[in-house]
N, C-alpha and C positions, 0 to 999 in steps of 0.2 A: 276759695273765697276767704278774704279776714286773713289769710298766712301773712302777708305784707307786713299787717295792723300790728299783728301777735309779733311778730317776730323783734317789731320795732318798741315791745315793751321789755325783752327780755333780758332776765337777769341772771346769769351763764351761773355764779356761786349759788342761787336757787336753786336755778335746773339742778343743780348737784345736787345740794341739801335732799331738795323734793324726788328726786329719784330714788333716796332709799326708801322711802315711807311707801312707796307704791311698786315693792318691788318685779309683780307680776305684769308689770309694765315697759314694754323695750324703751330704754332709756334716748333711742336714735326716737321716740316720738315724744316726745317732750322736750318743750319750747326752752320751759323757763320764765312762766310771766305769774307776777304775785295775784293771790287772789283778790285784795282789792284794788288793783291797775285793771283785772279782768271784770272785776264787778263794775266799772264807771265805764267802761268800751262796751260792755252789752245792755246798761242803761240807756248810754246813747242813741245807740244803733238799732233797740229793738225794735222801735215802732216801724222803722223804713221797710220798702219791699224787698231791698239786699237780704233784711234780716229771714224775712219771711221765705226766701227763696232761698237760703242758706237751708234753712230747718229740712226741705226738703231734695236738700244736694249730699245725702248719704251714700256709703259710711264717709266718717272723716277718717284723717289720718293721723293726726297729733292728736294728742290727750288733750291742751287747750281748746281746740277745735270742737271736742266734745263738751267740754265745762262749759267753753259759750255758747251753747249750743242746748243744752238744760239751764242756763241763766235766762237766755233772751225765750224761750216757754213760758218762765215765771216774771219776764218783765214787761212781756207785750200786753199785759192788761186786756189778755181774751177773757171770755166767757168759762162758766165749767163745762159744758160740753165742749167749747175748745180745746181747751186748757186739755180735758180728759184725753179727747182724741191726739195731743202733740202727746202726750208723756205716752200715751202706748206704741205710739211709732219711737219714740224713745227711746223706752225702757231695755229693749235688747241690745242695742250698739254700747248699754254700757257695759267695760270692761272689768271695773275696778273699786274699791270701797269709796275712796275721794271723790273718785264723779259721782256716784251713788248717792252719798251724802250731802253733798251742797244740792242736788236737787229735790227741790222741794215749793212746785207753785203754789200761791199761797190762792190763788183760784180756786184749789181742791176742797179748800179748807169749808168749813160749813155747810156742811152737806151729809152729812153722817148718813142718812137713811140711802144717798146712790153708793155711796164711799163703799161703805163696809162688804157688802156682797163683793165689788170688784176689788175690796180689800185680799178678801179671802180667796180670791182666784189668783193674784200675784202670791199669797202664802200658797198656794201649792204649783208653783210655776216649777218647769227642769231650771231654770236662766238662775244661777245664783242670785244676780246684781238687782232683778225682778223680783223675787224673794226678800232680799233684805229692804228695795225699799216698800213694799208692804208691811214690812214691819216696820221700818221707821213713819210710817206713815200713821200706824200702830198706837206709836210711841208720844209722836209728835200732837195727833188731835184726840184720840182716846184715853186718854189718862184723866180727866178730871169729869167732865157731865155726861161725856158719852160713857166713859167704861162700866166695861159691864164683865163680871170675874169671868165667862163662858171666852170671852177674845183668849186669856190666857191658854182655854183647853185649845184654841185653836193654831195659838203661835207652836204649841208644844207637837203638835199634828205635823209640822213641817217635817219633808224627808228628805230634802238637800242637807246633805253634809260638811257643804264648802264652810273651811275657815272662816270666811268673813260671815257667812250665813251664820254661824255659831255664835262671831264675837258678835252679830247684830244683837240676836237673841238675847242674850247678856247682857246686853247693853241697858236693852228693852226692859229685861229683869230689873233693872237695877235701879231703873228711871221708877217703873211700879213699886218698888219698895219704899221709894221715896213720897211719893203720889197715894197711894192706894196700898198701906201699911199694909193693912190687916188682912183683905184678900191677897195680897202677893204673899205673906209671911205666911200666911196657910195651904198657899201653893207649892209654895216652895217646901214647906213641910212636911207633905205629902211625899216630896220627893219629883223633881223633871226626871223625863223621861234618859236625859242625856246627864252622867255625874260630872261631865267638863265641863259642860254649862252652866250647872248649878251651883259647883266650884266658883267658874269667872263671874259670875254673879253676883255672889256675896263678896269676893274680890270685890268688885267695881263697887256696887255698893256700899263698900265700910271705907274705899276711899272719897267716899260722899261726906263732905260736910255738913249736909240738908240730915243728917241720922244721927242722932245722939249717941256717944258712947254706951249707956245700955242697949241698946237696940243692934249695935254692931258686938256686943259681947252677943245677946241671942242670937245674931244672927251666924257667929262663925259656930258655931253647935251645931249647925247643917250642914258642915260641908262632910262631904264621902269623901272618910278615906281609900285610897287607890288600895286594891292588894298588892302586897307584894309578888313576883314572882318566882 
């Protein structure tokens, strides 16, 4: 269902480009079509009952397939128990950082006191892609009324090792140093459990514009260095 649609936006020098950034991804499943050509085809379509019937014509086969597929969740303007109940039939068919990331209903959003519980049940999933987005999820509505410094003890609790799970965390880090100074710098100070992490971290973060250059001098004073061997 949608192959036709998709296929008839494709842009073959994309497909290319887009295929190295995702390299965990068979490049025979990828279309080739820009994100926002994707974004106005799942605006369209979401409300219709194709769309609706799509969401539950799993797995797909193309990676587009999936992106439209975590768009039209956050465009059909359901409910948060809706909304709750598509992303967790969701969450496992994703494969890869990119679909991971653009999904994001904003249905979820305001609701802190059901979020968080099922927050921390996605932070300790096996499924990488479920994982990181618990944390983007983290990152995205917890950083300014809701945060509370204990979320950090729990991001650091994560025991998926997957790359992308790593560079999420990092990521995450680096938004709270921007956001919530003083409790992330004292977290960090402490020392994360993971010294890669902590490293990409203050990486990401000193490539932050939002941090003053004193703040990016204290801040690379924490990175561990590796031993030699």
């Amino acid at each position: 269902m949608f192959c036709k649609e998709l296929f008839a936006l494709r842009d073959e020098k994309y497909r290319d480009f887009h295929a190295g950034l995702i390299p965990n991804v068979d490049p025979a499943r990828i279309i080739g079509v820009r994100m926002p050509a994707l974004r106005t085809f799942a605006r369209k379509i979401a409300p219709s009952q194709q769309a609706y019937d799509f969401l539950h014509q799993t797995p797909h086969f193309y990676y587009e397939e999936n992106n439209l597929h975590g768009l039209i969740v956050g465009y059909r303007g359901c409910g948060f128990e809706e909304t709750l109940a598509l992303t967790k039939a969701f969450l496992p068919l994703i494969d890869n950082w990119a679909t991971c990331d653009l999904f994001a209903p904003t249905a979820l959003d305001g609701h802190p006191q059901e979020m968080l519980p099922q927050i921390y049940k996605w932070l300790g999933a096996a499924h990488p892609y479920t994982v990181r987005f618990g944390v983007n999820c983290l990152m995205r509505n917890f950083m300014d009324q809701w945060f509370d410094p204990d979320q950090m003890d729990r991001v650091d609790e994560i025991a998926v090792t997957d790359y992308y799970v790593k560079m999420g965390i990092a990521w995450y880090y680096s938004v709270a140093l921007v956001k919530q100074w003083t409790a992330a710098f004292d977290h960090l100070s402490a020392g994360l459990p993971d010294p890669w992490i902590q490293n990409k971290s203050i990486q990401k973060a000193c490539e932050s514009r939002r941090l003053s250059m004193a703040q990016k001098e204290i801040l690379r004073k924490l990175k561990i260095k590796r031993r030699s061997s």
